[in-house]
C-alpha positions in Angstrom: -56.3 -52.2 -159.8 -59.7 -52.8 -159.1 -60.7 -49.4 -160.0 -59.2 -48.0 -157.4 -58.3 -44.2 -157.7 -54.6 -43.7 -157.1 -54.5 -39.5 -157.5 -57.2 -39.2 -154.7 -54.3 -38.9 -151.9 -56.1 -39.1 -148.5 -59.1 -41.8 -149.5 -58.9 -44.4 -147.5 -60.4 -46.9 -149.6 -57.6 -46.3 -152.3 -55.1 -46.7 -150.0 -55.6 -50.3 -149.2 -55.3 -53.1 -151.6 -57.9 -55.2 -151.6 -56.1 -58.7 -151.6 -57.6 -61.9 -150.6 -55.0 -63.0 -148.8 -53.7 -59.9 -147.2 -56.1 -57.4 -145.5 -54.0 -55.0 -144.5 -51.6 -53.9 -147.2 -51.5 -50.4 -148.3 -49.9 -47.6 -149.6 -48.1 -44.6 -147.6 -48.5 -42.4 -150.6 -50.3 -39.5 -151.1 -50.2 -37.8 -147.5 -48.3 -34.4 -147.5 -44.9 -34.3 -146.6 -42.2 -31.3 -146.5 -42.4 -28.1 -148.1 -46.2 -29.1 -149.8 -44.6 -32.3 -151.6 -46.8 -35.2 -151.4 -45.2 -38.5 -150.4 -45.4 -40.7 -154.2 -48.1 -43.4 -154.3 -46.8 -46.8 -155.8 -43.5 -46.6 -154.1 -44.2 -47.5 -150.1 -46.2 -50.0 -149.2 -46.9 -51.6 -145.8 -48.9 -54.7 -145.1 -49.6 -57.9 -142.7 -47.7 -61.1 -144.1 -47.6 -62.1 -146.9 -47.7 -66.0 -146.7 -51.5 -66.4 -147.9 -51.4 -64.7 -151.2 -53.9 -66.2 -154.0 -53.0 -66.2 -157.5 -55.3 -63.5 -158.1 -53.2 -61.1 -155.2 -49.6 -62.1 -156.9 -51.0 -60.6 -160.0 -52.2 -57.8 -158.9 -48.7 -57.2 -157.1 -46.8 -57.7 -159.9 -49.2 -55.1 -161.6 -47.1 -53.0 -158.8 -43.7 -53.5 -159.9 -42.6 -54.8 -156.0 -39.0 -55.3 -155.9 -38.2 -55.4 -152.5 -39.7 -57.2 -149.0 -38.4 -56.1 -145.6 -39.5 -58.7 -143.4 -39.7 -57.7 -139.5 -41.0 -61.2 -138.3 -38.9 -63.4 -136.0 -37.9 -66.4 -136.9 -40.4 -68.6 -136.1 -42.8 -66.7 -137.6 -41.4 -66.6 -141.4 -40.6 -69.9 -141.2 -44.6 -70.9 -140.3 -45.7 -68.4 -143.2 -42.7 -67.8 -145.9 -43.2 -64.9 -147.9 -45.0 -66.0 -151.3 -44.0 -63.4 -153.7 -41.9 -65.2 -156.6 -39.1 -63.4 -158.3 -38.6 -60.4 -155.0 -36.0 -60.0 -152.7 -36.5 -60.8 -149.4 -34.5 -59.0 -146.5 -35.2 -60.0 -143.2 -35.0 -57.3 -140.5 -36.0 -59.6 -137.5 -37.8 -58.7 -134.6 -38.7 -61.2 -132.2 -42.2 -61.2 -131.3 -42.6 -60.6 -127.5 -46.5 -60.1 -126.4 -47.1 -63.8 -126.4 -44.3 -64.6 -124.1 -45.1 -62.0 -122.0 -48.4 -63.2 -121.7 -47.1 -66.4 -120.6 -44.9 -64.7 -118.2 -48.2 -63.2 -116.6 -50.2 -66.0 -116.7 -47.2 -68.2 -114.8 -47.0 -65.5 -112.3 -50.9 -66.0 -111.7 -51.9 -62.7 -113.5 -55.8 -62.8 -114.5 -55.3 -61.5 -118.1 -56.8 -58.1 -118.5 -57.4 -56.1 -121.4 -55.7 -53.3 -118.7 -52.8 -55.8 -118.2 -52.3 -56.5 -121.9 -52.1 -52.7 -123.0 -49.6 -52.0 -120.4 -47.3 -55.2 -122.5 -48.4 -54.0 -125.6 -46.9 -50.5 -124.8 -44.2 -52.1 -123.2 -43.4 -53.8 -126.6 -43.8 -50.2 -128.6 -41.2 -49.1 -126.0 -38.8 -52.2 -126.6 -38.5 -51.1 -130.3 -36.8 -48.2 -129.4 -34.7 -49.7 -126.6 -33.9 -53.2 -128.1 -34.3 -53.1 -132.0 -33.6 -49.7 -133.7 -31.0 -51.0 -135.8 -33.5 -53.4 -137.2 -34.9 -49.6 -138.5 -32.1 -48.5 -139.2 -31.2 -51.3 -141.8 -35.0 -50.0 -143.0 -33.6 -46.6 -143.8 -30.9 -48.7 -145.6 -32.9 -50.3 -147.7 -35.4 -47.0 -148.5 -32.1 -45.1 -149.3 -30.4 -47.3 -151.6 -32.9 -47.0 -154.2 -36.5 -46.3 -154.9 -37.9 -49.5 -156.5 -41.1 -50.4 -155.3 -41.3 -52.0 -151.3 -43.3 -53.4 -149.1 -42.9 -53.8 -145.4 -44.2 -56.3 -142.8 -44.4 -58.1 -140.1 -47.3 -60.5 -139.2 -50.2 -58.4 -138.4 -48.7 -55.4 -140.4 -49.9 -53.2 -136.9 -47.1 -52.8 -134.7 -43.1 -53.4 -135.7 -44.7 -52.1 -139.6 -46.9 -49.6 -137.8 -43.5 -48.3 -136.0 -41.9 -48.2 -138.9 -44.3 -46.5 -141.2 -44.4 -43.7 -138.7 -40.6 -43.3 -138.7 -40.3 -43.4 -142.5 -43.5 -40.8 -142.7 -42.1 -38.7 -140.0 -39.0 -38.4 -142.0 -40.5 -37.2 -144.9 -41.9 -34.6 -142.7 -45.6 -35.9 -142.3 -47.3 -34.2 -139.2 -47.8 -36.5 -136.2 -51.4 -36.1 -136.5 -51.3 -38.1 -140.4 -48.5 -40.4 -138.5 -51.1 -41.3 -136.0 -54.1 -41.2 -138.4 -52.2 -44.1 -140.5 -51.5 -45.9 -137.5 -55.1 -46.3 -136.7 -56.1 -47.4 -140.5 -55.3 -51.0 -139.1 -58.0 -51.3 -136.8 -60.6 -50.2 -140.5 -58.8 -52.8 -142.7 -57.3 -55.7 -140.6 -59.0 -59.1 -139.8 -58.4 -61.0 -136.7 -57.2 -64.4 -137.5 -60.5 -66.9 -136.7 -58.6 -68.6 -133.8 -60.1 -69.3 -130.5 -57.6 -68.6 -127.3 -57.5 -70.4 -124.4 -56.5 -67.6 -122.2 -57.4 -64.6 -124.0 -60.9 -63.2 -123.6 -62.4 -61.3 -126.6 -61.7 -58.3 -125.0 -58.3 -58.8 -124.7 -58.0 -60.4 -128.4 -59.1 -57.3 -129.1 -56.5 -54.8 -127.2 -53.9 -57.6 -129.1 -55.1 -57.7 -132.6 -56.1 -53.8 -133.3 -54.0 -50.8 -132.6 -54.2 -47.7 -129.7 -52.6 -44.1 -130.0 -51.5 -45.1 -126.4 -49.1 -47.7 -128.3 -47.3 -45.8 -130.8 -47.4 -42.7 -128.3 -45.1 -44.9 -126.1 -42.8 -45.8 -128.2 -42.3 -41.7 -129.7 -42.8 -40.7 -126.0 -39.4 -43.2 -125.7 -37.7 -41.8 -128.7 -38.2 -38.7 -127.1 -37.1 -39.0 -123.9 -33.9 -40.8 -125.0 -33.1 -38.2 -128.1 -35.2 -35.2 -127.3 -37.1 -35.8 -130.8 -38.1 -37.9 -133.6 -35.3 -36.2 -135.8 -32.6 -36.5 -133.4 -33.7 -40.3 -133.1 -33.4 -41.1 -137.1 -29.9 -39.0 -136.9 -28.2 -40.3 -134.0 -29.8 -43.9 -133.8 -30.9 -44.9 -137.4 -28.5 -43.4 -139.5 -30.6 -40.5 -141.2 -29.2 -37.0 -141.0 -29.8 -33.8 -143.0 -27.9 -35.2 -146.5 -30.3 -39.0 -145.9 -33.5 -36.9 -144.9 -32.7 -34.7 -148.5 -32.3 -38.3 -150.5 -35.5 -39.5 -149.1 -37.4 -36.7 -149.9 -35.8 -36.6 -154.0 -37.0 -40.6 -153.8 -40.5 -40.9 -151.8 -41.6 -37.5 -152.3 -43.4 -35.5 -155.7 -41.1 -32.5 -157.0 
């Protein structure tokens, strides 16, 4: 592993993977969950797509004993990158992508595009996720409690649908919202902007679209909240995950 130090839970350093192809995939171990237990390292992993691995980076995966991808992407998107890890199940949970259109939809309108402009869509999107594609997360909870073979989750930048769902599955496992958050913002340490240049994005607004804000995943918990009265009442009404789920996650993802 590259010498990195799996039973030193809150480094950051150990919590990424350092893949050439990948530069945001990382573990959600190690953070502490309910009653003290720590949630397990090698079992939950979340990354950007996974469509540029090298040789070296399927090795080192293998090394991890990954049985399981949950795909987010639309379907434009995986069919542009296909996921390159041979021999593991691929589910697709797909969730169209939306900021680019409504970029377009702006820019028709005659909309200069701000960086204010763009966080307003980018928390509209957070919000969407709740509204328009929660049983894409509950088909996550599915998969995390039918068994606890090794996972990884994505979607293209591995920042927003993953970052969404990483808090859910944390929050389950009774993480505090400040860890949540903290995870969230790892993205903007580790990720790198594809080299692309935009022909209607400044570099401050490539910027508001390829790293993360509290502002966006606040949004979309500020939704759950307002349409469920809390995150728990969310994963139990709308996902699927009540007391007896919650208990099976916690024997699977967390230390005794």
């Amino acid at each position: 592993m590259g010498g990195l130090t799996y039973h030193h839970g809150m480094s950051t350093q150990s919590r990424r993977l350092p893949l050439a192809g990948s530069t945001n995939f990382r573990d959600l171990g190690g953070y502490a969950g309910r009653d003290g237990r720590n949630v397990r390292w090698r079992r939950l992993f979340r990354s950007d797509h996974l469509g540029a691995l090298t040789p070296d980076d399927l090795a080192q995966l293998s090394g991890l004993g990954l049985g399981r991808v949950l795909d987010f992407r639309g379907t434009q998107e995986r069919a542009a990158m296909a996921c390159g890890i041979p021999g593991v199940a691929v589910h697709a949970l797909s969730i169209e992508p939306t900021v680019v259109q409504g970029i377009q939809d702006l820019l028709a309108a005659g909309t200069t595009l701000t960086p204010q402009a763009t966080v307003a869509l980018m928390e509209q999107t957070y919000r969407d996720f709740v509204l328009g594609n929660s049983p894409r997360f509950a088909e996550l909870f599915g998969h995390l409690l039918d068994s606890d073979t090794p996972l990884v989750f994505h979607c293209t930048a591995g920042k927003d649908r993953t970052g969404f769902a990483a808090a859910l599955i944390l929050s389950a496992l009774g993480v505090p919202r400040t860890v949540v958050m903290q995870d969230y913002l790892l993205t903007n340490d580790f990720y790198r902007q594809p080299n692309v240049v935009s022909a209607f994005a400044s570099q401050d607004v490539l910027d508001v679209l390829w790293r993360v804000q509290t502002g966006f995943l606040e949004a979309a918990l500020q939704t759950v909240e307002t349409g469920y009265s809390s995150v728990d009442a969310y994963l139990e009404k709308a996902l699927g995950v009540g007391p007896a789920q919650r208990r099976r996650l916690e024997e699977l993802y967390l230390t005794p």
